[in-house]
C-alpha positions as CSV (number, residue, x, y, z in Angstrom):
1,X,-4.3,30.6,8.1
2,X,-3.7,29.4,11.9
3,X,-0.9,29.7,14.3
4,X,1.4,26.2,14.4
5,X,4.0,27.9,17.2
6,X,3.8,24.6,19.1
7,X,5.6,23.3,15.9
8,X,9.0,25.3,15.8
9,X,9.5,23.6,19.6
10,X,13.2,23.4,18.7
11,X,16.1,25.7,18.6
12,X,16.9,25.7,15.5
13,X,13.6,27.0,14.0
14,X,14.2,30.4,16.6
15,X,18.2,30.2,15.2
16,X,16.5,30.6,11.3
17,X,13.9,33.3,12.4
18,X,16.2,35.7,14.0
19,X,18.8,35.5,11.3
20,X,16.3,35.6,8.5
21,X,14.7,38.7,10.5
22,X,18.7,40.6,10.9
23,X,19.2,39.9,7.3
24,X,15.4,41.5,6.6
25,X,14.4,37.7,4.6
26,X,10.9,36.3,4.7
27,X,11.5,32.7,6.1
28,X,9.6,29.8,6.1
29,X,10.2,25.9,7.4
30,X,8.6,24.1,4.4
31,X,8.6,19.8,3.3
32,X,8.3,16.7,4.9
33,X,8.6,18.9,8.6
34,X,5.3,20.2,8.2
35,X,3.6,17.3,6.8
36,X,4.7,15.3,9.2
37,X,3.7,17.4,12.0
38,X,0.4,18.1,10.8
39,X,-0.1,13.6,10.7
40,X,0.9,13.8,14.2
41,X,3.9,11.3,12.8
42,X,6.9,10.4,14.5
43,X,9.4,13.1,14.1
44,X,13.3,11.4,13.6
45,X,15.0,14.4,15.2
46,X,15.4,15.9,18.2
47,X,16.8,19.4,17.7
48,X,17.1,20.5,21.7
49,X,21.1,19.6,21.6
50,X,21.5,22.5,18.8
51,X,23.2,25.5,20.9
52,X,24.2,28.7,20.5
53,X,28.0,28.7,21.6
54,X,26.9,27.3,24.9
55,X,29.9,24.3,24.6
56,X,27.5,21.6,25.3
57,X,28.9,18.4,24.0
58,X,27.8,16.7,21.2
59,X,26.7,13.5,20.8
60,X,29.1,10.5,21.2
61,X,28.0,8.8,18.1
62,X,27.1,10.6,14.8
63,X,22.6,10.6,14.9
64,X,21.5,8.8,12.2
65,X,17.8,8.9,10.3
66,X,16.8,12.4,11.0
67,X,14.4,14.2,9.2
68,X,15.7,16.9,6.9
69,X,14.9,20.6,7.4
70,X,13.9,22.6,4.5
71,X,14.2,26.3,4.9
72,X,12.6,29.0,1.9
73,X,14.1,32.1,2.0
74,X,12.1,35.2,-0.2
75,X,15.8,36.0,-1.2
76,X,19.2,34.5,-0.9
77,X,18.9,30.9,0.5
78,X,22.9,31.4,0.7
79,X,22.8,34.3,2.8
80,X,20.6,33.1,5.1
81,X,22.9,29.8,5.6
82,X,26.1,32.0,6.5
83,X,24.2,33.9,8.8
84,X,22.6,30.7,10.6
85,X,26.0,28.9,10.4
86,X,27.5,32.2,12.4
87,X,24.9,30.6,15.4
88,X,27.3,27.6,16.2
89,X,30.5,27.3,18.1
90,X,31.8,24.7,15.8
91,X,31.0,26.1,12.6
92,X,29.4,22.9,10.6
93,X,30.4,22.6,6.6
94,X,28.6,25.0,4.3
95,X,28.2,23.6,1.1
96,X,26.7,26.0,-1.5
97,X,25.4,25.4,-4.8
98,X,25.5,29.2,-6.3
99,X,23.8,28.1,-9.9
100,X,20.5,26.5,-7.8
101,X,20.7,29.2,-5.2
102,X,21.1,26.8,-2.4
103,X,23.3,25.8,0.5
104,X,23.5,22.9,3.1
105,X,25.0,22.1,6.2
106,X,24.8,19.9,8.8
107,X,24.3,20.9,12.2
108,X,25.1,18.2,15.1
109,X,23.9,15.5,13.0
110,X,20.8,17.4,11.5
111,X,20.5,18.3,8.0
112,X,19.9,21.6,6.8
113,X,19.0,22.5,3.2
114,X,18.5,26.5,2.6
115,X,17.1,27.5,-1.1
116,X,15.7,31.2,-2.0
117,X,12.2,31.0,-3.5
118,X,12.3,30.5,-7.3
119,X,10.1,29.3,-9.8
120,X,11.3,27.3,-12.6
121,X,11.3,26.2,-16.1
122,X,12.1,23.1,-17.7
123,X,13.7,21.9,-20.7
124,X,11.4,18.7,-22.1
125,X,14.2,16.7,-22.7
126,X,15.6,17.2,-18.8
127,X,14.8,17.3,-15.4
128,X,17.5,19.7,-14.7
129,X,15.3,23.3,-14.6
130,X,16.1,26.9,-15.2
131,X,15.9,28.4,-12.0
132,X,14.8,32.4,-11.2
133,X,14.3,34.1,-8.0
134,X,10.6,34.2,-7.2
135,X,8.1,34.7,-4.3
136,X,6.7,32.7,-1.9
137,X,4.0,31.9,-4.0
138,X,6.0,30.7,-7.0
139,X,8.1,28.4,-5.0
140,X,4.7,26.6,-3.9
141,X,3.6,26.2,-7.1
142,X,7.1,24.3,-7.8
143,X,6.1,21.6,-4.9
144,X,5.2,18.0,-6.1
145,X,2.3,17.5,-3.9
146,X,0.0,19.8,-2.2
147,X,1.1,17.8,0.9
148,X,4.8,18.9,0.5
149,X,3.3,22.8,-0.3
150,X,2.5,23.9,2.7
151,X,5.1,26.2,4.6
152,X,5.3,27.6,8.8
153,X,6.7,31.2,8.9
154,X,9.6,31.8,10.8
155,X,9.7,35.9,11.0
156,X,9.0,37.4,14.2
157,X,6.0,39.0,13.0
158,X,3.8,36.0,11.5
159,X,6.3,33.2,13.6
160,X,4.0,30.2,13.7
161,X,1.7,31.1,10.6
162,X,0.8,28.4,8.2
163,X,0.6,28.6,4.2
164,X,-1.4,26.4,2.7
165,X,-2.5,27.6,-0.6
166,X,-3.4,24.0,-1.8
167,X,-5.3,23.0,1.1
168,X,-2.7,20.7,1.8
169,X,-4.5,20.4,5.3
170,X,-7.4,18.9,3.7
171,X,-5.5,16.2,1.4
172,X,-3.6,15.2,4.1
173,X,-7.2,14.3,6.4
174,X,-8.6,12.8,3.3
175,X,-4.9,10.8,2.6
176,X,-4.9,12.1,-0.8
177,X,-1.8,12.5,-2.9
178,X,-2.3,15.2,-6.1
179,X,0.0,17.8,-7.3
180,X,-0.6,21.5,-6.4
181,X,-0.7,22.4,-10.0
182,X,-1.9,20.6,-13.3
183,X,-0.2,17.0,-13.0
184,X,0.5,16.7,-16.4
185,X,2.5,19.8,-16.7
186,X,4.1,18.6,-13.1
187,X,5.1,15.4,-14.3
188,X,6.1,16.2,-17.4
189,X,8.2,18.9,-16.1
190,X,9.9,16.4,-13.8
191,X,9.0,12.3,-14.4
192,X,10.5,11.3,-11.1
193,X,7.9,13.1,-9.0
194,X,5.6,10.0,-10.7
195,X,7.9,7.8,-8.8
196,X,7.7,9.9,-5.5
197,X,3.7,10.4,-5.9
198,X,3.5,6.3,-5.6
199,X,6.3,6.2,-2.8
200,X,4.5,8.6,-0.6
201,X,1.0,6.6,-1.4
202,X,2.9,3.7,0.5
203,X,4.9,5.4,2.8
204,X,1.9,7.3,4.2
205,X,-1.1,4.3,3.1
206,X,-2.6,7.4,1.0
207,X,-4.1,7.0,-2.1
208,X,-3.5,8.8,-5.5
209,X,-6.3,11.5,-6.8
210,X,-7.9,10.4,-10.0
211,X,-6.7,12.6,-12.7
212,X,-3.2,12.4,-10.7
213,X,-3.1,8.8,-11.2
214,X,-4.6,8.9,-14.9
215,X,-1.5,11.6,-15.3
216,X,1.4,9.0,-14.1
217,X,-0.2,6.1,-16.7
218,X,0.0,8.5,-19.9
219,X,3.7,10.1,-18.8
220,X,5.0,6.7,-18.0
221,X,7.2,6.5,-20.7
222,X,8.9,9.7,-19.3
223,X,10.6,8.3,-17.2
224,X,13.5,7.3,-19.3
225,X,15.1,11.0,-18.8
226,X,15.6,10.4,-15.3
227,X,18.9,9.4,-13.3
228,X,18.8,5.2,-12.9
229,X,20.7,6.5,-9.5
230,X,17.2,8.8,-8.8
231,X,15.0,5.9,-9.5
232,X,16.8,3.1,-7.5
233,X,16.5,5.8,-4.3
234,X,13.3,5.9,-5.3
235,X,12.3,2.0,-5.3
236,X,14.5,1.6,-2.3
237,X,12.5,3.9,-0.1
238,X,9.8,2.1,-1.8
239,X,10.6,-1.3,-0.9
240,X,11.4,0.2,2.4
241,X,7.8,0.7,3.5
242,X,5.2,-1.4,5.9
243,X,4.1,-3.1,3.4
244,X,5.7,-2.8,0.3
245,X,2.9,-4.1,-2.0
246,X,0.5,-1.1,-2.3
247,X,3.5,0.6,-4.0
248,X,4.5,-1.9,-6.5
249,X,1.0,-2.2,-7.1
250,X,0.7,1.2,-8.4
251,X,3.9,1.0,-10.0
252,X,2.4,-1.6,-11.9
253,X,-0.7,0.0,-12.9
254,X,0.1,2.8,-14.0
255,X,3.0,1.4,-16.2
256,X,6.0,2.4,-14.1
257,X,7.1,-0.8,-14.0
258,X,7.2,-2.0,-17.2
259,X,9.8,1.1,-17.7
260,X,11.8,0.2,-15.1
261,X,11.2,-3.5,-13.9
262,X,10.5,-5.1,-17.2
263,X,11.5,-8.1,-15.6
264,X,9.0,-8.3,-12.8
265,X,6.4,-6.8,-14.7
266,X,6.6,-10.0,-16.8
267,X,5.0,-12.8,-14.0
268,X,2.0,-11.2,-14.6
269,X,-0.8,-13.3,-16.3
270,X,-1.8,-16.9,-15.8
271,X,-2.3,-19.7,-18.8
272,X,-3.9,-22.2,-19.3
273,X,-3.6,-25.2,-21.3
274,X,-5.2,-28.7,-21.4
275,X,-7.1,-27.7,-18.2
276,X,-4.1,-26.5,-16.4
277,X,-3.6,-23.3,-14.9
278,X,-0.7,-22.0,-12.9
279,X,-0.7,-19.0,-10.8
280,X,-0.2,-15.7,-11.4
281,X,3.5,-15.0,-10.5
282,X,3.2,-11.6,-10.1
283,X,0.7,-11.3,-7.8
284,X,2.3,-14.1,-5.9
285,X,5.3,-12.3,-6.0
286,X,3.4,-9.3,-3.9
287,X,2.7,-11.4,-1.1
288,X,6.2,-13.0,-1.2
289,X,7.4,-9.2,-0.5
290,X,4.7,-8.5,2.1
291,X,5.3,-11.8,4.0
292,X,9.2,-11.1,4.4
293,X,8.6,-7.0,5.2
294,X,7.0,-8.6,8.3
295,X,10.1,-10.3,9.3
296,X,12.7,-8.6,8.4
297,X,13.7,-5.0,7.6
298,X,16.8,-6.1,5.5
299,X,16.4,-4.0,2.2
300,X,18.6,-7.1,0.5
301,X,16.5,-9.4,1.5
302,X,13.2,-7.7,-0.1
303,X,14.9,-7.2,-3.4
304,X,15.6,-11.1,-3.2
305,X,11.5,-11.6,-2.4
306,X,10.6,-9.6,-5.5
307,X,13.0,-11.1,-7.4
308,X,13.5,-14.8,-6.6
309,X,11.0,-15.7,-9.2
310,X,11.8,-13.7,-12.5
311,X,13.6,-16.5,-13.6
312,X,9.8,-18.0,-14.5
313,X,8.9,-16.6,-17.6
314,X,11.8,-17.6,-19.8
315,X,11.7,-21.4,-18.0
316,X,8.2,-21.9,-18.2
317,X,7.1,-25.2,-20.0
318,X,3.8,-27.3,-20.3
319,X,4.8,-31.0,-19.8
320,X,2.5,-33.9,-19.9
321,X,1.2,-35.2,-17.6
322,X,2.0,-33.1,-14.9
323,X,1.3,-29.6,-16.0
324,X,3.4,-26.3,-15.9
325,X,7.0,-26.1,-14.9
326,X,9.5,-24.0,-14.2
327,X,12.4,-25.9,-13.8
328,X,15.9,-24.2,-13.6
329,X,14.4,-20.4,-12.6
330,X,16.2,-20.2,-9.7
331,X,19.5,-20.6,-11.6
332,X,18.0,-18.5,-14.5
333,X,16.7,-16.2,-12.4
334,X,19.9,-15.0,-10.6
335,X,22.2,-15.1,-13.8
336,X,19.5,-12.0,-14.5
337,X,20.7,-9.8,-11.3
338,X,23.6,-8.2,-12.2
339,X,22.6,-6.9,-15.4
340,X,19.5,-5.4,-13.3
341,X,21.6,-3.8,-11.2
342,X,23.9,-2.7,-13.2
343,X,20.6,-1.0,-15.9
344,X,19.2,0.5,-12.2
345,X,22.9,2.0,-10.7
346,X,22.0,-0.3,-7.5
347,X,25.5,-1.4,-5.8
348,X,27.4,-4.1,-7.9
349,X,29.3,-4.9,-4.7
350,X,28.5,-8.1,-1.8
351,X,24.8,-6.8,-1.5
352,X,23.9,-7.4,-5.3
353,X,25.7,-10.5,-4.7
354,X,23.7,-11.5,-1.2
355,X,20.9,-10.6,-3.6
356,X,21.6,-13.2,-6.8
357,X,22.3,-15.8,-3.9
358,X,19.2,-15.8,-1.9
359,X,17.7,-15.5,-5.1
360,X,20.1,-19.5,-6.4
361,X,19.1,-20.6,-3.6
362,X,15.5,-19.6,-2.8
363,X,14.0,-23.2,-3.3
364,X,16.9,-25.5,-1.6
365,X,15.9,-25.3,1.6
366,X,12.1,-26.9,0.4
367,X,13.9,-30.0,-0.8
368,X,15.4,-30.9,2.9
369,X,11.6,-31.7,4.4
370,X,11.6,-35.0,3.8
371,X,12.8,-37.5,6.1
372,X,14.6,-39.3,3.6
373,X,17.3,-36.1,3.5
374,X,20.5,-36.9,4.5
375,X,22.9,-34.8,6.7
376,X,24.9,-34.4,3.5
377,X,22.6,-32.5,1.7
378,X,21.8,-30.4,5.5
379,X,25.9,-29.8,5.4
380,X,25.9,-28.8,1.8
381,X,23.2,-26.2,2.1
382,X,24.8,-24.7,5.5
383,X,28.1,-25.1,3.8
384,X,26.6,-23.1,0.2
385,X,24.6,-20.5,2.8
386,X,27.1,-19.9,5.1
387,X,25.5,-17.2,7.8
388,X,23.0,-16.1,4.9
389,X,21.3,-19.6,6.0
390,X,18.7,-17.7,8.3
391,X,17.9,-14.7,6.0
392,X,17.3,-17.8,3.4
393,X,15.2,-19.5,5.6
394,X,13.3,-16.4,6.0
395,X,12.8,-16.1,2.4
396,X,11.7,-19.6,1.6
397,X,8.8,-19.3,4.4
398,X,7.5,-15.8,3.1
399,X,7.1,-17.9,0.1
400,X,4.5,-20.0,1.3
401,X,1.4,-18.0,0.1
402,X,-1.0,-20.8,-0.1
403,X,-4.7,-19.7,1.1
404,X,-5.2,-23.8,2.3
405,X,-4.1,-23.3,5.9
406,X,-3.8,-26.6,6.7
407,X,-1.2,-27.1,4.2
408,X,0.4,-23.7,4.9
409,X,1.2,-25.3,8.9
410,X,2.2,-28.6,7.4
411,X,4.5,-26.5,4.6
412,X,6.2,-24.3,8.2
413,X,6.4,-27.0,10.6
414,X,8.5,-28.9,8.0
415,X,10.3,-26.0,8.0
416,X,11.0,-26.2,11.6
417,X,12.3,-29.3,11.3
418,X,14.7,-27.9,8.8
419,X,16.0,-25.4,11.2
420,X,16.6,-28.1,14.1
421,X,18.6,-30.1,11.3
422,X,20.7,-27.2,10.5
423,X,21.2,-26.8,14.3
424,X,22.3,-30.2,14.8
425,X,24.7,-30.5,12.0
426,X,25.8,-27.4,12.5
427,X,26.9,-27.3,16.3
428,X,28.4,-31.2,14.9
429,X,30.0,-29.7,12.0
430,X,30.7,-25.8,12.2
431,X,30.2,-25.4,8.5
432,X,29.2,-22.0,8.4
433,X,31.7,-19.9,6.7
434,X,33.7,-22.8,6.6
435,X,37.8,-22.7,6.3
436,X,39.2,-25.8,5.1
437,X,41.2,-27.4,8.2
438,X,44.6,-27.8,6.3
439,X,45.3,-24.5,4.7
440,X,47.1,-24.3,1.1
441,X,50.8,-23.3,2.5
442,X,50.7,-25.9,5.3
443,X,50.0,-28.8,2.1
444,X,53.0,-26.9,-0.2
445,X,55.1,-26.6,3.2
446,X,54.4,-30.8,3.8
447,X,55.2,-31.8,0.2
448,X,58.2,-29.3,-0.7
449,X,55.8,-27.8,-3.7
450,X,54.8,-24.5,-4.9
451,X,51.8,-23.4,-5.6
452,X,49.8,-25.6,-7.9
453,X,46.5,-27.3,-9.2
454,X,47.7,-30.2,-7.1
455,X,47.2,-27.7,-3.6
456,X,43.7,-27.2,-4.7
457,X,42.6,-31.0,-5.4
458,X,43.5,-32.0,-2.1
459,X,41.5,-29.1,-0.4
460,X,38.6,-29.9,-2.3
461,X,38.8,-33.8,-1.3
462,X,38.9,-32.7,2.5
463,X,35.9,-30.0,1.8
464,X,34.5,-33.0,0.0
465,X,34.7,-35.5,2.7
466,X,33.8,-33.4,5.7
467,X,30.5,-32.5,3.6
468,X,29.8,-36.0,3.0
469,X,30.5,-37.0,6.6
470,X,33.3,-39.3,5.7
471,X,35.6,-37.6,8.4
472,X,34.8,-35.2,10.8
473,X,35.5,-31.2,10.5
474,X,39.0,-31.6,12.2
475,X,42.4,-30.8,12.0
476,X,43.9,-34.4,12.3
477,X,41.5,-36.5,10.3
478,X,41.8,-33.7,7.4
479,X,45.6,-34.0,7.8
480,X,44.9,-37.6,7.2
481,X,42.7,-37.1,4.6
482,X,45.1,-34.9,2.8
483,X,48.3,-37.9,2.9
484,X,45.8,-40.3,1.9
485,X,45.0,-38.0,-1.7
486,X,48.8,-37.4,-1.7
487,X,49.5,-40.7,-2.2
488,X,47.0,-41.3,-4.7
489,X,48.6,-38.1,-6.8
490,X,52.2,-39.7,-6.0
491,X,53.4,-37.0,-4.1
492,X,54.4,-39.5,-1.2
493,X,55.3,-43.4,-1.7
């Protein structure tokens, strides 16, 4: 089917053949390798520093992002990994998984997975399969997409021949994602590949095949068998892409999301009443996402676009005379996060909590535009952002999704001026992650007391007072600050 020698370039892929070819294995470099190669993408590896006992040094720092490479062995996967492992002077970790057949190790920073060909059967109510040795041809028809089915041979005597019994060639010049087999039984089989199938759409800007599509929409439901762990990889590589949209799109319509983000799926739709329309959250919500993947690749940050609004739907009211509102939804809305993380297996640590604060916060810094704002309210925000302020600021102008362009520039120059506020306060008033000038022992230490609720009143009058600019943030005027609340609690006469 065509010789692809030019694509085992590396090392590694001559390592594989000959030990596949002294053990007498078929072997084949299957996956993302050869899919990738065939797009002409950007391959994150570069296997030239993989050596044969030659002592070259490694690397200084551990290589991160690189591509992992998927060997298929007509045999034992684990035999073939001892034998390749043999290849290097310091004898990388082999970690082998007997009951699928497989073993992994990683090589100088590079991944290696090694799996005998199988074919598989599933029981409905898991995505765990029964797993038998099997040929070449079996383990293809186990694939998710007849992009991901296509496999280089390693052997001496075909090295360089491509199989591609799913013209996965063809799909991927068309940009077409379907399964090499019937989709239903595919993604009944195994409901995260419904996931992957829209992940690769945006990762790659393809589109899903028809009947592919129509496929995900009636086995929806099936997700619920999988791993919340498997999913959240799943939307994080998701949310990870160009232009995160497209995918959340499809996850949308083809009722992925209303499995899995109930809460987002639940902007959508726009009503009317009296004449008065407000828009469509969800759809707004899109943009929101897109806007901030433009600048900034924080993953954090893009969960907090496409959730600062969810808080809409329980605080939406029609009030007369001025329409819809949605008063409270930032509040509402980040008092929702941790519960969604928690129901998804996304980290309950600082990053859900970076999340639920950009999300509190996601409409404060609109309300410091107006001239009338005083350098309280500037130090209050810097004080409540801390070094988050610029990822918020971020946020609030990927939230500006207005088609009148006039009032878009008018809506980010204001915005400007926000940011030369902040500077000016905060090269006055060094805010961010601000420390109280008078720490807690050196109050107990000046008064002869022990710890009490007394310590923390007079740290919160001196936060107070540098935040409403009655004193500078100092040392001496908060140490005057904190005899003059002293003397009002009668610990000094």
């Amino acid at each position: 089917m065509g010789s692809y020698v030019h694509f085992l370039d590396k090392p590694i892929f001559k390592i594989v053949g000959e030990s596949a070819d002294r053990l007498g294995l078929e072997c084949y470099v299957v996956g993302g390798y050869v899919r990738d190669r065939l797009m002409n993408r950007p391959v994150k590896m570069d296997l030239d520093f993989v050596t044969v006992g030659s002592g070259i040094a490694l690397a200084k720092e551990v290589r991160k992002n690189f591509m992992d490479l998927d060997f298929v062995t007509v045999g034992s996967g684990i035999a073939l990994a001892k034998e390749v492992r043999k290849n290097f002077k310091n004898k990388p970790k082999l970690s082998v998984f007997k009951s699928f057949g497989t073993a992994h190790m990683n090589a100088q920073g590079v991944d290696l997975e090694f799996v005998g060909a199988r074919k598989e059967s599933y029981n409905r109510n898991s995505r765990n399969p029964v797993v038998e040795n099997g040929t070449l041809e079996d383990d293809q028809n186990r694939r998710d997409f007849t992009i991901n089915a296509m496999a280089i041979c390693l052997n001496k005597e075909k090295w360089g021949e491509l199989i591609d019994p799913f013209n996965g060639r063809k799909d991927l010049e068309n940009k077409n994602i379907q399964t090499p087999l019937n989709p239903n039984q595919t993604f009944d089989d195994d409901p995260l590949r419904m996931m992957r199938a829209i992940r690769f759409a945006a990762q790659l800007d393809f589109r899903i095949e028809a009947g592919t599509l129509k496929s995900i929409r009636d086995h929806s439901s099936r997700i619920d068998i999988v791993a919340p762990e498997r999913i959240a990889q799943e939307l994080n590589k998701l949310m990870s892409v160009e232009k995160p949209s497209y995918g959340l799109g499809l996850l949308f319509t083809s009722g992925l999301m209303n499995e899995i983000l109930p809460e987002v799926c639940a902007l959508q739709g726009v009503e009317e009443v009296e004449g008065h329309l407000h828009k469509d959250n969800f759809y707004h919500t899109l943009e929101v996402v897109d806007n901030l993947s433009k600048t900034s690749e924080n993953l954090w940050l893009r969960w907090a676009a496409l959730l600062h609004d969810i808080g809409k739907p329980k605080t939406k009211k029609f009030i007369k005379p001025q329409g819809w509102t949605f008063r409270g939804h930032e509040f509402v809305g980040s008092k929702m996060i941790p519960k969604l993380f928690k129901r998804l297996h996304l980290p309950n640590d600082g990053r859900m909590k970076y999340v639920r604060k950009m999300v509190m916060m996601s409409s404060r810094p609109a309300s410091l535009v107006d001239d009338t704002v005083t350098d309280s309210a500037v130090r209050r925000l810097l004080f409540d952002a801390g070094d988050d302020v610029d990822d918020l600021m971020l946020l609030c102008e990927a939230d500006l999704t207005t088609k009148n362009e006039k009032k878009k520039r008018r809506y980010l120059n204001n915005f400007k001026e926000v940011r030369l506020k902040f500077k000016e306060v905060e090269e006055r008033d060094h805010l961010r992650n601000f420390q109280p000038p008078v720490s807690g022992k050196e109050i107990m230490e000046q008064y002869g007391i022990g710890p009490s609720p007394v310590i923390g009143e007079i740290k919160e009058a001196i936060k107070e007072a540098i935040l409403e600019g009655q004193i500078p943030n100092e040392k001496e005027a908060a140490r005057l600050k904190m005899e003059e609340v002293a003397k009002q609690l009668g610990l000094i006469k």
